[in-house]
N, C-alpha and C positions, 0 to 999 in steps of 0.2 A: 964646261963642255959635257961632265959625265952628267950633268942636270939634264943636261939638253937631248943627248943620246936616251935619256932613260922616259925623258917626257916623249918623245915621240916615238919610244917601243911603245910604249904608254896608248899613247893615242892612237897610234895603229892595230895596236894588236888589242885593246879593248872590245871592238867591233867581231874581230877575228875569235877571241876567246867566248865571247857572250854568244857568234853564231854555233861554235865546237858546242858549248853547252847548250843550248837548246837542240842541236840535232840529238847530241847526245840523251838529255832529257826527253823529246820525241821519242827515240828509240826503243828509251825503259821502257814510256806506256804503251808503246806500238806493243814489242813482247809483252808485254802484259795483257792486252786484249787479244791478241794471237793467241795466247796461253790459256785463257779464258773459253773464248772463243773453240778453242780446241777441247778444253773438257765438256765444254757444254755436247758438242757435235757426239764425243764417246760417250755420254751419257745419255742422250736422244738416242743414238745407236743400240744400245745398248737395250732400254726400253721396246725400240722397235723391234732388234731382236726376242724379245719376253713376249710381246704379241703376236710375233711369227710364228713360233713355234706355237703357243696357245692356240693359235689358229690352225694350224698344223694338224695338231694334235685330234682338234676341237673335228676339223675334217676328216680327218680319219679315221676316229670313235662313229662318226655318223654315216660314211662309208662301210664301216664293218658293221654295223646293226642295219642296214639296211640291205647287207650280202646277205647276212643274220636269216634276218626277214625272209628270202627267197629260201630258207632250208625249212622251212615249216610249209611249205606243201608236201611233203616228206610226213607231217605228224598230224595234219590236218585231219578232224572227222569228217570235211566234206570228200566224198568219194571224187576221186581225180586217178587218172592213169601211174602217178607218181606213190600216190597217198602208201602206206605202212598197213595202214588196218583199215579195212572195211569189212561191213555187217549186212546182215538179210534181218528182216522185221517179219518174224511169223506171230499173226496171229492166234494166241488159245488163249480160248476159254474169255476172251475179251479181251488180254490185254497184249500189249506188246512187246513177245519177246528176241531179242537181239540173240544174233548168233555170230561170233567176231569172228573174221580171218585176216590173218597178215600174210601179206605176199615177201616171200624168201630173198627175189631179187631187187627190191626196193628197198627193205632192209639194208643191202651190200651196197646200193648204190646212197643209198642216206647215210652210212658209216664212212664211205670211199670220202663223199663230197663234205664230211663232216671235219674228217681228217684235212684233205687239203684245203679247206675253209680257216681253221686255225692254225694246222702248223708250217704248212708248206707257203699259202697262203698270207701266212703270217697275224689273220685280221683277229685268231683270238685275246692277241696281244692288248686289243684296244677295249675287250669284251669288261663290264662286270663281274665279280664272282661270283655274284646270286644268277647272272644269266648263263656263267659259265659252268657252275652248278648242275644249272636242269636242263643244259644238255646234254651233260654228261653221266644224269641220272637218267634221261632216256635211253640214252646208249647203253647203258648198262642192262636196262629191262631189255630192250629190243633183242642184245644179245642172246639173255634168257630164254625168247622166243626160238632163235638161230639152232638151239642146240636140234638134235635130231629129235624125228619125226616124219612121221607121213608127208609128203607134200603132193597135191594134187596138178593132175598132169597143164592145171591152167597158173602152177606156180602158186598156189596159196595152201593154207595150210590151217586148219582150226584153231582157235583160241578155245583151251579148255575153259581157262579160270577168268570169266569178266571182269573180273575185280582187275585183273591185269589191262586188259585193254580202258577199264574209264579209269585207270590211274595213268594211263599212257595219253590220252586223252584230256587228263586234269593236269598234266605236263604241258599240254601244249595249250594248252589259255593262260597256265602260269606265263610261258615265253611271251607268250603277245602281250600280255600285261606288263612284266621287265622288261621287253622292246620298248613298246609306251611311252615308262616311266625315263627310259635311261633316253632316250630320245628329249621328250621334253626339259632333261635338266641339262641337255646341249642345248638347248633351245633357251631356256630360261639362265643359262651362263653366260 
């Protein structure tokens, strides 16, 4: 009888114990590809985050050299209502000579907008140092200019020493040229 009892746990519960094992084996490789499947997903994630911010970044470099951009009519030799220095071309003796004036309150307004351009603003964050440089070496001449002096009742004011004005001037082709360059290596990134 205990034969009998044990052959028919036997044959019942064979069926029973072989399904137990196979959910259970199911189970293992289920979590296992869950598991799987879940580091892949934080790893994609992860990556995707790396391009976000790249891009982010990438956006925002090319946002501030393009605000950049809009502060050089400030340094511009083409005469504009904004421009820093403008010249009179007289004639002698043949050839032509320039006589430079900066205007007082275009100077305050190209330091005001220069300031809140990078710090208030934030965007000098995203600048180069070579661009961040020669603005900052402008600034410093311009200031030069600011100390006292005669200034005339239409707001300008003589430029003694030319060498000052085409070095303030060979500032501002350096800028457009590190605009250029630091643009195109967004571009080419």
């Amino acid at each position: 009888m205990k034969e009998l009892v044990t052959r028919c746990i036997d044959e019942d519960m064979l069926p029973a114990i072989v399904a137990i094992l196979s959910v259970f084996i199911s189970g293992i490789f289920a979590m296992r590809q869950i598991q799987k499947q879940y580091q892949n997903t934080i790893k994609q994630m992860r990556e995707e985050t790396v391009v976000l911010k790249h891009r982010k970044r990438h956006d925002r470099t090319l946002e501030a050299l393009q605000r950049c951009w809009g502060l050089l009519v400030y340094t511009t030799d083409n005469e504009n209502e904004q421009a820093i220095i403008t010249y009179t071309v007289d004639k002698t003796e043949g050839k032509n000579v320039k006589t430079y004036y900066f205007h007082k309150s275009n100077i305050n307004d190209f330091i005001a907008n220069l300031r809140r351009f990078f710090y208030t603003d934030g965007w000098g964050l995203y600048l180069s140092k070579e661009l961040k440089e020669l603005l900052f070496s402008y600034e410093r001449i311009i200031w030069g200019l600011k100390l006292p002096g005669e200034t005339s009742p239409d707001d300008t004011q003589q430029i003694r020493n030319a060498k000052v004005a085409e070095k303030l001037f060979e500032i501002h082709r350096q800028l457009i040229n590190v605009i250029k360059q630091d643009m195109k290596k967004i571009y080419d990134d």
